[in-house]
C-alpha positions in Angstrom: -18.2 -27.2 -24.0 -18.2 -26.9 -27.9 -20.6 -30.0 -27.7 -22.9 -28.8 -25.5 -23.0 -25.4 -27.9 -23.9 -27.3 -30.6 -26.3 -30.0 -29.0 -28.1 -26.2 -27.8 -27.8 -24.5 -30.9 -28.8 -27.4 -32.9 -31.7 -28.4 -31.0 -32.8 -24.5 -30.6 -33.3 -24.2 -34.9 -33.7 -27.9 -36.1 -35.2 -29.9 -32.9 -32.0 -31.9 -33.6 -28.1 -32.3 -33.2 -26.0 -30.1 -36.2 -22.3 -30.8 -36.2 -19.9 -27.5 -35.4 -19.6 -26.1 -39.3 -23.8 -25.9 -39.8 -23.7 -24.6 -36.3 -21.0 -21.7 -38.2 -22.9 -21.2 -40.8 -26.4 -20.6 -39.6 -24.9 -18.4 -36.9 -22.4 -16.6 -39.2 -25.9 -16.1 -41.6 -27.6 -14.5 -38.7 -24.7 -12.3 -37.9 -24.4 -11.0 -41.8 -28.0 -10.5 -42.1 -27.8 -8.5 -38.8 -25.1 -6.3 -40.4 -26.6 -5.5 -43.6 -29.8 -4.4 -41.5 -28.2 -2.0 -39.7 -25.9 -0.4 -42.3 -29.2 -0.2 -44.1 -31.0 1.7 -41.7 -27.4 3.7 -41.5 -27.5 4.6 -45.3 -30.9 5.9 -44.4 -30.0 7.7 -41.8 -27.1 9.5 -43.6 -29.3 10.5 -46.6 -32.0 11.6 -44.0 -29.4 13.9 -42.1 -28.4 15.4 -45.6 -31.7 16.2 -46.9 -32.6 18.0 -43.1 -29.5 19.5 -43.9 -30.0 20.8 -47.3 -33.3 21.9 -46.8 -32.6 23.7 -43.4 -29.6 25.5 -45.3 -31.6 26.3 -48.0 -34.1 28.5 -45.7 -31.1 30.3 -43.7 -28.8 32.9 -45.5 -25.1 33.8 -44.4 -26.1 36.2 -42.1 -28.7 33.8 -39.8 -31.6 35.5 -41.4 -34.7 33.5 -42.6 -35.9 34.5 -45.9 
């Protein structure tokens, strides 16, 4: 089963056979990239929510009234 994997995933990036451990790396790549994407778009997020926050806050007194 491993074999066929590889003969797949090979074939699917290079048009040829990889062994197992280039097979691990290009898919271990694609799995890091992935991750630092989508903590990227978190840290965005986060700093987005704050600034709504901050600015929404800033409108609002302690008593619920807009000034």
């Amino acid at each position: 089963m491993i074999k066929d994997l590889e003969k797949i995933i090979g074939e699917g990036f290079f048009g040829e056979k990889v062994n197992f451990i280039e097979m691990a790396l290009i898919v271990s790549f694609y799995i890091m990239s992935a991750y630092i994407i989508f903590k990227f778009y978190g840290v965005v997020a986060l700093i987005t929510c704050y600034v709504t926050n901050y600015f929404t806050r800033k409108k609002v007194n302690n008593n619920g009234d807009e000034y």
